[in-house]
N, C-alpha and C positions, 0 to 999 in steps of 0.2 A: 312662713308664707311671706310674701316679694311684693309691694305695689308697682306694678310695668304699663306705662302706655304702649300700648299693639298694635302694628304697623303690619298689615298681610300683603305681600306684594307677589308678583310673578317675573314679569319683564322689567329687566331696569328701565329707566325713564327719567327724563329730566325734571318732569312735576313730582318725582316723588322724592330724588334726590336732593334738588333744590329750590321747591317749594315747600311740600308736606313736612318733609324730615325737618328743616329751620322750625315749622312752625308749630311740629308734634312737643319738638324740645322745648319751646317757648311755654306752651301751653300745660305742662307735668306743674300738680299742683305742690309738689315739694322735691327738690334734687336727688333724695333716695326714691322718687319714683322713675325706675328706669326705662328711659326706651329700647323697646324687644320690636327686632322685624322678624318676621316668620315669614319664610318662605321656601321653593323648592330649588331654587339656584344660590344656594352661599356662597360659591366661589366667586361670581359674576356681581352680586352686590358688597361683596367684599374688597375685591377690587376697585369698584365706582366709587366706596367711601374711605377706603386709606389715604386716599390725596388728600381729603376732607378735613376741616381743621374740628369738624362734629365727630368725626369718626367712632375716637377714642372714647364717647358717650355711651355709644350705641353697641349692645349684643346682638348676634343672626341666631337666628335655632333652622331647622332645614327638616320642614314632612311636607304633606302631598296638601298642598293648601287649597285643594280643588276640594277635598275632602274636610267637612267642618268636624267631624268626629275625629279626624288626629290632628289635627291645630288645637282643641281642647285637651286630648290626652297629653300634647306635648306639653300645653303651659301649666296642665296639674302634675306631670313629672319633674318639672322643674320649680314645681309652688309656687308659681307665679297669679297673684290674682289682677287680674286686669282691670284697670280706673278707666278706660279706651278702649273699642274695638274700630277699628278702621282701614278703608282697603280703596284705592282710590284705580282699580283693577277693573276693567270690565265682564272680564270671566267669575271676576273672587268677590263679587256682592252678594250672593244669596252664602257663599259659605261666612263669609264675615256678619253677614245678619243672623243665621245661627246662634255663630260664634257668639256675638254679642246681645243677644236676647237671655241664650243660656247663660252668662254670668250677671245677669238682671242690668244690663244696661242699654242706651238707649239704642235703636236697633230698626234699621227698614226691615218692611215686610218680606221677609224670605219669597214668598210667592211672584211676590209683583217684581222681587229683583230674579227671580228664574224667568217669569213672563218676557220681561224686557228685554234680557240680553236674547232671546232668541227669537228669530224675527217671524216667523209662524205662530208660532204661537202669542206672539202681542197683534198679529190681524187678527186672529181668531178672537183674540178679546174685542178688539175694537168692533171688528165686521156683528158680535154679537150684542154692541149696544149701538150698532147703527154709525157707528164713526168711522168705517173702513169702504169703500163702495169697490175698489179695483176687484178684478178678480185675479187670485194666488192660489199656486198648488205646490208641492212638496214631491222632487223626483229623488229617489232613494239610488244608487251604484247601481244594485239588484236588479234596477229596471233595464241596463242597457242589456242585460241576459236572457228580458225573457221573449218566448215569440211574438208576443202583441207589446213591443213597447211603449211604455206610458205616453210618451211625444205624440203620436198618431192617437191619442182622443185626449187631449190638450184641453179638458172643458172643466170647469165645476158648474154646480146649480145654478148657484146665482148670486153673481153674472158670469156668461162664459170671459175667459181668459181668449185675448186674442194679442196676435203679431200686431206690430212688435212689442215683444216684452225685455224684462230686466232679468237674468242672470243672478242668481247670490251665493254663497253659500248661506247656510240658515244660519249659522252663530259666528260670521264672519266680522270682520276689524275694518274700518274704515270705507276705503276701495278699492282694499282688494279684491282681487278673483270678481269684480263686479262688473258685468256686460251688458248692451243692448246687442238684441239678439233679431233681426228683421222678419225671421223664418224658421221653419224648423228645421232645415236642415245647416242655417247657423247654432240651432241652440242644442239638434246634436253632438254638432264639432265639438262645441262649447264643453257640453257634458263631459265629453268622452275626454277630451284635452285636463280638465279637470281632475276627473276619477283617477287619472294614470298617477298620479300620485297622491290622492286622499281622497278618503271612504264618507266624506260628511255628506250630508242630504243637501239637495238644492231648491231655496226656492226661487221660485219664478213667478211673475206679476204683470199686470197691465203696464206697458210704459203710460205713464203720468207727466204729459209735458207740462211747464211752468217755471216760473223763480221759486230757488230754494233758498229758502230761510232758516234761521238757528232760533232757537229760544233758550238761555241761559237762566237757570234758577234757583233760588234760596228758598229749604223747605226745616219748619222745627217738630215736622211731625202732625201739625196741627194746620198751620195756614203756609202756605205756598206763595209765593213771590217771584215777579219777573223783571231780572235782573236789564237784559235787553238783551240784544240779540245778529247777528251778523246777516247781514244779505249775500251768497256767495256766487261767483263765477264758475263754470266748470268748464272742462274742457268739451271740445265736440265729442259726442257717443261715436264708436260703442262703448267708450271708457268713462268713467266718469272722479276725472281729479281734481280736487281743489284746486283752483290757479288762485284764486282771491275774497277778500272778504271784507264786507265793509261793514262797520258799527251801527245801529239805529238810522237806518232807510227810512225813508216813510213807507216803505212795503213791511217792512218790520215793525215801524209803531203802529200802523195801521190795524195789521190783526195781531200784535199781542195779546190781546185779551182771548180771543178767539181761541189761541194755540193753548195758553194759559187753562182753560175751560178745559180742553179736552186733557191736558196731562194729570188735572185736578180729578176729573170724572174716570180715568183709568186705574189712579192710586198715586201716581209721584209725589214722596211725602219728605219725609228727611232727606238733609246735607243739600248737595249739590247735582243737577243735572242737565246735561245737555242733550237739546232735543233737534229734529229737521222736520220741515216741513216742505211740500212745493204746495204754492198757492198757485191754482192753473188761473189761465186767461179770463175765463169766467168767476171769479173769486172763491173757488172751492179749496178747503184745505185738506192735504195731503199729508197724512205723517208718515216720513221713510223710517224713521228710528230714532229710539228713548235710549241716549249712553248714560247709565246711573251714576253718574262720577264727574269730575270736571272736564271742560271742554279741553282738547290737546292741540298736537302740531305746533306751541308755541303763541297760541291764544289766551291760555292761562294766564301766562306771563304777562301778556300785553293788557290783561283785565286787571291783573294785579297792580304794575303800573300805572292804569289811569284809573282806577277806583277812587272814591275818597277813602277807604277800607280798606286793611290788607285782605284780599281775598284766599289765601289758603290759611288763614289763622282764623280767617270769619267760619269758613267751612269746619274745621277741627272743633271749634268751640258751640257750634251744632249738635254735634256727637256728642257733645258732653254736655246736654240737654239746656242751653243758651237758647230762650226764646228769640223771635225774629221780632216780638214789642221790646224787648230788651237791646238788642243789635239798635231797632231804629230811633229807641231813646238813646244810644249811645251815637251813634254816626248821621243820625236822617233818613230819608229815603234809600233804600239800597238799589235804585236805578240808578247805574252808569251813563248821563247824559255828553260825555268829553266824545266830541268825533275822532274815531279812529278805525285803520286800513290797516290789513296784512296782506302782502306779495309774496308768493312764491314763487320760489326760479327753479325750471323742472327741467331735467335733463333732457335735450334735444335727441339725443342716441345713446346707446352704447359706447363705451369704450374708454380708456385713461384719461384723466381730467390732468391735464398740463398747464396749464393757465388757472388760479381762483382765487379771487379779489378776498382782502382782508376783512376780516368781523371792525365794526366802529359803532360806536351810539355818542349821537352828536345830538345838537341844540340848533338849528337854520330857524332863525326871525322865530315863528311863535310855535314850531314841531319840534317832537321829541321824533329823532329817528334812526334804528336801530337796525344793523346787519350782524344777522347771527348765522354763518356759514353751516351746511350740515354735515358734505363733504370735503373732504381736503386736496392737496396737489396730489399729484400721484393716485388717486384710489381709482377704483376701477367698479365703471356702472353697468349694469344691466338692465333696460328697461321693464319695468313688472305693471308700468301703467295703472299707478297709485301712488300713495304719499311719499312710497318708500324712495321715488324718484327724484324725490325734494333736493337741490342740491345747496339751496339757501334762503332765508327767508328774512323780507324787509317788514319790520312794524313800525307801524307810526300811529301816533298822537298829537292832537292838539284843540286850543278852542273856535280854533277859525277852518272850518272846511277845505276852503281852498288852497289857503295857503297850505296845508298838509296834503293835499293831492299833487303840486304842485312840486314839492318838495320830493315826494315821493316818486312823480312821476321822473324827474332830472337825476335819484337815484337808480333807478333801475336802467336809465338808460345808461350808466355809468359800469353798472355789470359787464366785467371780461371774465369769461368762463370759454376755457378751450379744451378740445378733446381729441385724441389720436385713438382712431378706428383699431 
């Protein structure tokens, strides 16, 4: 039998390639304990890590990692005992909690990470301790078949569901496939546009106007911590894409606690998780969705960054049952107080990007500020009106506001990005 730190992955990813993966290796309590990724694309993260100068560390094994019953057969076929389970996968938490329960290590509650990633079923929890008020219902394919379809009595108990609403898929990623829908016979189209290529269920919701807020957190199982949090921009409805995001607003320090309360009263317990909120006009809190893993899009990076803490070695060493009194006898408080902005440049149309300014991280007076391109010359876009439309993204830091807004603001204006229809 093998000592392996256990990496479950699905999509390659930049946080996993060169955040986690540095900081899984770092963290193996002896060199003969090896890092193992399990997952169901080998060829795909094989490729992402051959350029890698980690590479050569690191074995793939390749089962259905949706499935926590052959991720264990595999590593008892290969006598691997695991010191690590970890999966920083939005889909692959309740099978990694499993996983990592079953070999007696520390391990979120399998339930509460099935709960979260699907997004009916966490109102249903909430709406049943009084934390959910919109009203949401669940339209299934089946429904556009039958003679009475479910759109024409659009209601639950209570409270009825009224236009306009939001659009989801129930176990959806980001923003995509996400709509404001005026009518119902936009949120026919909507369905029907949908279904023509995937059979997942939809839910649908009160639009909930407001500022949306993030809440980033450190949990050791036992006490929960909020790290801070982004205030974000979005584009105008019916789509709804990050344009930007800014560090500890006072809309964010404001009800942190609040937000804090309710992730704590749902269960968010170990590692890491990022959460949204919209706080309406009247200061009601709104939760759209609990991601049980680090926040993405290149915010990781930017927390990492300005932390005083490395943030994905803090995260791994979580999992490996490191209290959060221990973290902050080691570091301090683990609130990010450094102001900092992420921009995104989203693709104006369709079509071949001919013109795209070069990736730099540079030092102007007291900002740190970074351009990390998503796509390159020549590729070729297709609007899907979500992240995936990202074509580059500006982060910055510093300890003076202004002067990083500022900086920021004479980057973006600098942006050439051209496109042939």
């Amino acid at each position: 039998m093998s000592y392996a730190t256990v990496l479950i992955t699905h999509v390659v990813n930049d946080a996993v390639i060169e955040g986690f993966i540095p900081a899984l290796l770092k963290s193996r309590h002896a060199p003969d304990n090896q890092l193992i990724i399990i997952t169901d694309d080998k060829d795909a993260h094989m490729d992402a890590l051959i350029a890698t100068p980690l590479g050569a560390q690191i074995c793939i094994l390749e089962c259905d990692v949706f499935n926590p019953l052959a991720i264990i057969d595999t590593l008892n076929n290969h006598h691997i005992l695991p010191t690590l389970v970890f999966s920083n996968s939005d889909h692959l938490q309740a099978s990694t909690a499993i996983v990592a329960d079953f070999f007696h290590l520390p391990s979120k509650n399998w339930r509460h990470c099935l709960v979260f990633k699907d997004k009916y079923l966490v109102r249903t929890q909430l709406q049943s301790t009084h934390l959910y008020q919109a009203g949401y219902q669940l339209l299934n394919a089946k429904d556009l078949h039958l003679d009475t379809f479910a759109i024409e009595n659009l209601t639950i108990n209570n409270p009825a569901i009224s236009f306009p609403l939001v659009a989801k898929p129930k176990q959806g990623v980001a923003s995509m496939d996400v709509q404001l829908c005026m009518d119902k016979d936009e949120l026919i189209s909507y369905c029907q546009n949908f279904w023509q290529s995937k059979t997942l269920p939809i839910l649908v919701e009160s639009y909930v106007a407001g500022r949306l807020v993030t809440l980033e957190t450190l949990g050791d199982g036992e006490r929960l911590v909020a790290v801070g949090g982004f205030e974000v921009t979005l584009t105008e409805p019916p789509h709804f894409v990050e344009l930007d995001a800014v560090w500890n607003t006072p809309l964010c320090v404001q009800y942190r606690e609040h937000c804090l309360a309710i992730l704590q009263d749902i269960g968010v317990g170990l590692g890491v998780c990022h959460s949204e909120f919209i706080i309406t006009p009247t200061g009601e809190i709104h939760l759209v969705e609990i991601n049980y893993r680090s926040i993405g899009d290149g915010r990781e990076f930017l927390l990492d960054d300005m932390a005083h803490y490395p943030w994905f070695d803090t995260i791994i060493r979580l999992h490996q049952g490191v209290s959060i009194a221990e973290l902050e006898a080691e570091y301090g408080a683990l609130v990010i107080n450094t102001h900092a902005r992420i921009h995104y440049i989203v693709a104006p149309q369709s079509g071949t990007i001919c013109t795209a300014p070069s990736p730099f991280n540079k030092q102007i007076q007291q900002t740190t500020i970074i351009h990390q391109p998503l796509k390159q010359q020549h590729q070729t876009i297709r609007l899907t009106h979500s992240n995936k439309d990202y074509l580059s993204r500006l982060l910055a830091y510093s300890d003076c506001k202004n002067t990083m807004n500022d900086v920021l603001s004479d980057a973006i204006a600098s942006m050439q990005w051209q496109f042939d229809a």
